[in-house]
C-alpha positions in Angstrom: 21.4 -52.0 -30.5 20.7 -48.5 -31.1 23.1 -45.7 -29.8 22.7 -43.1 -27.0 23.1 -40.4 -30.0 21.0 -42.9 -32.4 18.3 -42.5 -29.8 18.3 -38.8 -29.3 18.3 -38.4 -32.8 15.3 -40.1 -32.9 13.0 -38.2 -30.7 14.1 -35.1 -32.2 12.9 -36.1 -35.1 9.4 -37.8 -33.3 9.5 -34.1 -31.6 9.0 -32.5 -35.0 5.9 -33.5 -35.5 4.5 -32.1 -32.4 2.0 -29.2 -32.1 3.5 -28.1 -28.6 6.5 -26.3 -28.3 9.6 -28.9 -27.3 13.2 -28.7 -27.5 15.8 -31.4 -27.1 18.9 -30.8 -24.6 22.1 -32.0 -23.3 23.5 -32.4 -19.8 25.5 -29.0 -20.8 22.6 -26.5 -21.2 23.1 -26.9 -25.0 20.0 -27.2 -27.2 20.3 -29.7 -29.4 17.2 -29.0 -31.7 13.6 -27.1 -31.3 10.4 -27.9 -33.2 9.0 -25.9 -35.7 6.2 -25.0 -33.3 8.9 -24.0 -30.6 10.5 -22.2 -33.4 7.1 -20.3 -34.1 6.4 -19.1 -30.6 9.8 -18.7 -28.8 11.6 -17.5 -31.4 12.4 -14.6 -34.2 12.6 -15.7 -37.9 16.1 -15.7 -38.0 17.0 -16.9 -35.0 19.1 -19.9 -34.6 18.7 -21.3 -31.2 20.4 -25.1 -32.2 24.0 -25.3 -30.4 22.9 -22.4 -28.1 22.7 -22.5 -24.0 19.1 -22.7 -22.7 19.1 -20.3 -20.7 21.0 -17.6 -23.0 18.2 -18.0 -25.1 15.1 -18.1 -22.6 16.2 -15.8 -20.1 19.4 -13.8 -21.3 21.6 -15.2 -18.7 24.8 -15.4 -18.7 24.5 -18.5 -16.2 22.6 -21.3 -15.7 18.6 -20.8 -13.6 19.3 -21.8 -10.6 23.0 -19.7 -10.4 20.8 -17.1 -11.2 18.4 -17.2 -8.8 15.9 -19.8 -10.4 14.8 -23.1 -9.7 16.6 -24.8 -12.5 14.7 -27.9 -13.6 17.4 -29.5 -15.3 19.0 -29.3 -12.1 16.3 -31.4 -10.4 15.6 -33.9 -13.3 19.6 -34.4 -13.0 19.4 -35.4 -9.3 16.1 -37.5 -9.3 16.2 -38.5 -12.5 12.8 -37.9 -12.0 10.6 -35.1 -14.4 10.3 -31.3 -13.2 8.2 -28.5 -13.7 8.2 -25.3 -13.2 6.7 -21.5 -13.9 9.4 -19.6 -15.7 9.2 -15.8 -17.2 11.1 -16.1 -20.8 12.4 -14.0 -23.0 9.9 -14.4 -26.1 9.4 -12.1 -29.6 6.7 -10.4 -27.6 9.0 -9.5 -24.9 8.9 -11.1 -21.1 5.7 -14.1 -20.5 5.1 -16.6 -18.0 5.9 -20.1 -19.7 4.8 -23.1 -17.7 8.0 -25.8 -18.6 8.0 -29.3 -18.1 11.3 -31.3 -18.3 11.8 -35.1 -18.7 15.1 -36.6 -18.4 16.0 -39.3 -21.0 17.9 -42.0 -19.7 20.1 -44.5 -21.5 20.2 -48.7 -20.5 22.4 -47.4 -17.4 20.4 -45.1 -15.9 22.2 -41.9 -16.9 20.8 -38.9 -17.9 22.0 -38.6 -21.4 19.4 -36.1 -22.8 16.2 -33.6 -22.0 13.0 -32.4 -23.5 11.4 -29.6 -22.4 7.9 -29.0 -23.3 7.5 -24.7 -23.2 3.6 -24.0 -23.0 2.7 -19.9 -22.4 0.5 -19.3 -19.8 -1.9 -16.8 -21.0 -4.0 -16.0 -18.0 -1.1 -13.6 -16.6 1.1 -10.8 -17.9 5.0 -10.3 -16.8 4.6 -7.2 -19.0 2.1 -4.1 -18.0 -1.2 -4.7 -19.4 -4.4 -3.0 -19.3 -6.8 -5.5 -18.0 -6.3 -9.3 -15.7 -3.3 -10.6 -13.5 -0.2 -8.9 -13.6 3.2 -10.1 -12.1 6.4 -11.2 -12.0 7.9 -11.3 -8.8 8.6 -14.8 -7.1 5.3 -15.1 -4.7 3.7 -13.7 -7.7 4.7 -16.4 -9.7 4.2 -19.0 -7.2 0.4 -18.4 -7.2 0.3 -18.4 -10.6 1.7 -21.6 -10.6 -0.6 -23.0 -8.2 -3.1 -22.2 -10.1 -1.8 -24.0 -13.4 -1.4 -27.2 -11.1 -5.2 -26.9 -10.0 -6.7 -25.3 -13.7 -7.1 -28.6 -15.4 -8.8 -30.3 -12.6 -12.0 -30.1 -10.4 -10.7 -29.8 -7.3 -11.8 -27.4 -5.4 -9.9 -24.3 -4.7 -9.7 -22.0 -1.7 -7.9 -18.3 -2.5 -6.6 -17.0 1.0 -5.0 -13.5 1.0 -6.1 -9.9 2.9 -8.4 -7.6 1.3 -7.3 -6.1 -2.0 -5.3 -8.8 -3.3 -6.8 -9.6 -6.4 -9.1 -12.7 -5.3 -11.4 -12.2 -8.4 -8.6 -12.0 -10.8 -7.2 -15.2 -9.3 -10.8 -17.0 -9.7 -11.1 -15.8 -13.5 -7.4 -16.6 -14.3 -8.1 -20.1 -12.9 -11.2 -20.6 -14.8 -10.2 -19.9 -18.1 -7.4 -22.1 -18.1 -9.5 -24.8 -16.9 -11.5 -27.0 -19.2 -14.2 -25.3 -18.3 -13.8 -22.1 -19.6 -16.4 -22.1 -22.3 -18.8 -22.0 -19.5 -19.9 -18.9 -17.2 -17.9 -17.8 -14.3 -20.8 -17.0 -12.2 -19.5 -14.8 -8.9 -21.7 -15.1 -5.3 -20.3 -12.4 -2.7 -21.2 -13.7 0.3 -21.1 -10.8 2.3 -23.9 -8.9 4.4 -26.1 -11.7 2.7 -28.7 -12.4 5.8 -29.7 -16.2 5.5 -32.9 -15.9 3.6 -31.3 -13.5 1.0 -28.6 -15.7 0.7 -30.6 -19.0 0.0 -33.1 -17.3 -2.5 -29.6 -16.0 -4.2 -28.1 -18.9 -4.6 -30.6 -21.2 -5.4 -33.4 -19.2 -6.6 -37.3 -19.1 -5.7 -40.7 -20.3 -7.3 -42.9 -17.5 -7.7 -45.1 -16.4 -4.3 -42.1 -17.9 -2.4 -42.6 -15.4 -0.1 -43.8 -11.7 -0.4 -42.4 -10.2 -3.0 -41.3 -12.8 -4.9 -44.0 -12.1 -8.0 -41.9 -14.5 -10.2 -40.1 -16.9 -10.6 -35.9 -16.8 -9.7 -32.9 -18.6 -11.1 -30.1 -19.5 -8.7 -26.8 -18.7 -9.4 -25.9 -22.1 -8.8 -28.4 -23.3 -11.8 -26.4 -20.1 -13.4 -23.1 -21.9 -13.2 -24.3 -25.2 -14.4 -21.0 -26.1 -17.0 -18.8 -23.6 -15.4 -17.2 -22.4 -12.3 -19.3 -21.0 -9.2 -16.8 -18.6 -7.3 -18.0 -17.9 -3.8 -16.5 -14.7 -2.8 -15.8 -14.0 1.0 -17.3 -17.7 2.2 -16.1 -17.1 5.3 -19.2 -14.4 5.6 -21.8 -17.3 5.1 -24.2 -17.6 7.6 -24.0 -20.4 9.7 -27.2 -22.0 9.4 -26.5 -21.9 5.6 -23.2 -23.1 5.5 -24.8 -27.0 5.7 -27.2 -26.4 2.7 -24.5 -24.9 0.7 -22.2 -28.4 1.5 -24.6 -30.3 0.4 -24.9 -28.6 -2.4 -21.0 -29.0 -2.7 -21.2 -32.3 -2.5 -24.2 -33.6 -4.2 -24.4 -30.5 -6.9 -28.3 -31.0 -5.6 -30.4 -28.5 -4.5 -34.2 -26.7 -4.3 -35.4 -23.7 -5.1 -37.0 -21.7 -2.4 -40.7 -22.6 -2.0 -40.0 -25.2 -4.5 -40.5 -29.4 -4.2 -38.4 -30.6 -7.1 -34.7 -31.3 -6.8 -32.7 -29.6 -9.3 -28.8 -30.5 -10.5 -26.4 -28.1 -11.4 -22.8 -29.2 -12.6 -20.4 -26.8 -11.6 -16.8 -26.0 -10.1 -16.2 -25.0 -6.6 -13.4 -22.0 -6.1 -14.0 -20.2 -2.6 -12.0 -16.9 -1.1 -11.5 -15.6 2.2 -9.4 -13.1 4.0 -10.5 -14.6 7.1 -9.1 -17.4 9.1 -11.1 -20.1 8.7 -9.1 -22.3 11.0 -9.5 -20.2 13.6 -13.1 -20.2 12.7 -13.6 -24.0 13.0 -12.1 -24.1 16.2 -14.6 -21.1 17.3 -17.3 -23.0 16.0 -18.1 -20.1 13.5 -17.4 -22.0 10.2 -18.3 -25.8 9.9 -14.9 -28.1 9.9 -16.7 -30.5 7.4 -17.6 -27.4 5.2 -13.8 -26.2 5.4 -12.3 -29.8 4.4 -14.7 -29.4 1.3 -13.3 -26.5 0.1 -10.0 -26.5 1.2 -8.5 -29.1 -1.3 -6.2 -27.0 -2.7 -5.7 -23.8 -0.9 -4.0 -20.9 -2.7 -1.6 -18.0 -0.7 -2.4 -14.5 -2.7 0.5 -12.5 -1.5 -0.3 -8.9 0.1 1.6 -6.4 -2.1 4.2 -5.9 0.6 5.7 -9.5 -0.5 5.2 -8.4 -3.9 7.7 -5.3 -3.9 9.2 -5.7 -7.4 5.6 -5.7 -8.6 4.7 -2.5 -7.4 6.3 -0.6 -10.9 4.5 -2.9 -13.4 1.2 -2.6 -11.3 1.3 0.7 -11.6 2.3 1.0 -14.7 -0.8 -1.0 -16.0 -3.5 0.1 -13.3 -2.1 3.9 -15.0 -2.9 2.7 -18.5 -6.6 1.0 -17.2 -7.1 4.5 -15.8 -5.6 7.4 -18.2 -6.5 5.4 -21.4 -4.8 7.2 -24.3 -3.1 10.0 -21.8 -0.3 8.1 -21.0 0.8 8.6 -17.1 4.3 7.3 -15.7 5.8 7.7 -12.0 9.1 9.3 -11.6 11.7 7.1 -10.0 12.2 8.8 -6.8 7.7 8.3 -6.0 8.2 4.8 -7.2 11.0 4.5 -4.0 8.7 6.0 -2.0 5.8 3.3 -3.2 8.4 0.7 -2.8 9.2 1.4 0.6 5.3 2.0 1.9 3.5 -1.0 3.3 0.3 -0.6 1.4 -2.3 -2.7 4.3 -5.3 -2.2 1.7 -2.9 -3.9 -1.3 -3.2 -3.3 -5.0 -6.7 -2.3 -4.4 -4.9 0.4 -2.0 -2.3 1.4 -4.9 -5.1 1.4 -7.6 -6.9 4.1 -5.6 -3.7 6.1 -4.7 -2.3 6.7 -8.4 -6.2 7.7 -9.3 -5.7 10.4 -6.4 -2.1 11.2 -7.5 -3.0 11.4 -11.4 -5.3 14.5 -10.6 -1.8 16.5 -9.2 0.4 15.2 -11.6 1.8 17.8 -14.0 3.0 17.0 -17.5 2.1 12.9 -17.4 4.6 12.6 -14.4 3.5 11.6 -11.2 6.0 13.0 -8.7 6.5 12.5 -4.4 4.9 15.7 -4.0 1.4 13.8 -5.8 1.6 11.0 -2.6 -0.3 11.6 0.0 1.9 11.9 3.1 0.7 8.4 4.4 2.8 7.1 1.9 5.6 10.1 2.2 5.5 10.1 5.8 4.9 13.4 7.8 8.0 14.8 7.7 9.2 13.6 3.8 5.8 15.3 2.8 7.1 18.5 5.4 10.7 18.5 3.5 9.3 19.2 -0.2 9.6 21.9 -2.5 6.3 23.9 -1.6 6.7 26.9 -4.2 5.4 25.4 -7.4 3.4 22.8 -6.2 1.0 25.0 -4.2 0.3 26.6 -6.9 -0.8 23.5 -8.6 -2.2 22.1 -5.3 -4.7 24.8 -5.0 -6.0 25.0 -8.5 -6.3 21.0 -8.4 -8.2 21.8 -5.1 -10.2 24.3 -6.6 -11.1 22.3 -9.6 -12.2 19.5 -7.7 -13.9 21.5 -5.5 -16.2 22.8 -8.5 -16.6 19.3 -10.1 -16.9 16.5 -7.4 -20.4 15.5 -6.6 -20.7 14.5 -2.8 -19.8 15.5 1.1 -16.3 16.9 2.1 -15.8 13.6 3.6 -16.1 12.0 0.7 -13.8 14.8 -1.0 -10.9 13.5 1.1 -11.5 10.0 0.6 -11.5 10.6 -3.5 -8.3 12.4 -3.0 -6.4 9.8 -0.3 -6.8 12.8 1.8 -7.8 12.9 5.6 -10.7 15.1 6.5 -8.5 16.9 8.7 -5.6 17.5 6.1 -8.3 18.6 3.2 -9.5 21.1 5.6 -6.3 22.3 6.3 -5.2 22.9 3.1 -8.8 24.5 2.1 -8.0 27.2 5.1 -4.7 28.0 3.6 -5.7 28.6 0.5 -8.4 30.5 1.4 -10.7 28.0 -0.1 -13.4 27.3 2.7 
């Protein structure tokens, strides 16, 4: 009868021969052996992780996850005896990444856990580090959409992304669709809103030619677009009601007509919806179909608002800065990025985007300082309490500049420099720039 140790030994050698990163480890945190392909991706050339503690090596602790803060799926797999998974951020080579673990327990002939593998797989679709283009995060709401979304990816369930305006619904869609097997096909985006019905209908399915007037050819649908890939219907809680049945049954069947058309076309496709509104509430108005809802509500999806995503707010902007300054490298000084920290931001990362383009055009010498924020953010009297001396002077030639150079109203003026109307003109009259 083989051995517990015989029997470890054993998979650690089957493990070997794996493409997928694994490791082998006791009930002490200890890692008893990695694969080569661990090896390759988790580790640096000369590093010898066999005999270290897991999380040492994965997270630079000096404790175990869950004494740190973590869920700790050894922890779990200990008590059920049961496998666990769970969205980590490891320490890797290329610096901090979102690894997606699964642990198994191995059990010997008394039910005891004597052994674990863990099976480390990177998830691509998201950055822990700042990064000039997709989702970026690291914080714990953060990471438990992201997970979410690596539960749902492989599937074809549907997906409904709920958050306010400006959290990154799109992002979320294209993260989900290329790490879903359907990824070599299009990602084909429907915004649903201020579509009247007919528009609405003629975009999504298409039209023959002479449909109606106007229609001097004939129109693919985006839904015959999306045929081997994802259909992501943006703001579906803005589809008009007497639409909202043809669009189930498309849903449901993948069947539908073109406008002015007799022939019944099939698209194969996924379903992943957004909304910032309440849909429940909807149903229960009678606004928004229940049986459309229950469609598309398989596997709904919180996007936190960036006021539960605090310790985000320094890599945002440090990659929405490198999206928007290219080469010209921008950075925010510690006592703005308080002052960011501490402000509620109701329009989200959308919101922040828009406020570090404003506060770029102020900055002096790649810093962007409190006196760049626009007193929303400082608060009236903050922004009253700042050195004034050598920031007016910049003030009024960044004023003057823009002044020169920006193409449209005074209303839109302010709005391109997170300004209100009323401060802008203020601050024209006192420089004598009216």
């Amino acid at each position: 009868m083989p051995t517990a140790a015989g029997s470890v030994q054993a998979l650690i050698s089957y493990l070997e021969h794996d493409a997928t990163p694994m490791i082998v480890l006791d009930v002490e945190y200890n890692i008893l052996a990695a694969n080569t392909a661990y090896q390759r991706q988790f580790a640096t050339p000369r590093q010898q992780v066999q005999g270290q503690k897991c999380f040492r090596v994965s997270h630079q602790y000096s404790v175990p996850c869950d004494q740190a803060g973590e869920h700790c799926p050894m922890k779990q797999a200990l008590a059920t005896r049961a496998p666990d998974r769970v969205l980590h951020i490891h320490h890797t080579p290329r610096g901090p990444e979102h690894v997606d673990v699964e642990l198994r327990p191995i059990l010997d002939e008394g039910g005891q856990v004597i052994a674990y593998v863990e099976r480390l797989s990177r998830v691509v679709t998201a950055s822990a580090q700042p990064r000039e283009s997709g989702l970026v995060g690291r914080s714990e709401s953060f990471n438990a959409a992201l997970s979410a979304l690596q539960r749902a990816a492989p599937s074809q369930i549907p997906v409904l992304l709920q958050g306010e305006s400006g959290t990154g619904k799109e992002l979320f869609a294209r993260a989900l669709h290329t790490a879903s097997p359907r990824a070599g096909g299009p990602l084909v985006v429907v915004d649903c809103t201020g579509l009247s019905e007919t528009l609405f209908e003629s975009e999504l399915f298409g039209h023959e030619r002479g449909a109606f007037t106007g229609a001097m050819q004939r129109k693919i649908g985006l839904a015959e677009t999306a045929h081997g890939g994802t259909l992501f219907l943006d703001e579906i809680g803005d589809v008009p009601l007497p639409m909202q049945v043809k669009l189930l049954r498309l849903i449901e069947s993948g069947t539908f007509r073109r406008v002015g058309g007799v022939d019944t076309l099939h698209a194969d496709f996924r379903i992943v919806a957004a909304t910032h509104k309440p849909l429940k509430r909807m149903v229960e108005d009678g606004t928004f179909r229940q049986d459309l809802y229950y469609r598309i509500s398989a596997f709904p999806v919180h996007l936190p608002p960036l006021r539960e995503r605090v310790d985000d707010i320094a890599l945002l902007a440090d990659s929405l800065l490198q999206r928007m300054a290219g080469n010209d490298r921008l950075r925010v000084d510690d006592e703005a990025l308080a002052a960011l920290k501490r402000y509620a931001f109701p329009g989200n990362v959308r919101e922040l985007r828009n406020l570090l383009e404003r506060a770029r055009l102020f900055a002096d010498e790649g810093v962007i300082r409190l006196r760049d924020l626009p007193e929303d953010v400082l608060g009236t009297q903050a922004a009253a309490a700042l050195p004034r001396a050598k920031g007016q002077d910049a003030d009024k030639a960044r004023l003057s500049h823009a002044l020169a150079t920006f193409q449209g109203t005074r209303e839109e003026l302010a709005r391109h420099l997170g300004l209100s109307e009323r401060t802008l003109y203020r601050r024209l009259k006192d420089y004598g720039l009216e």
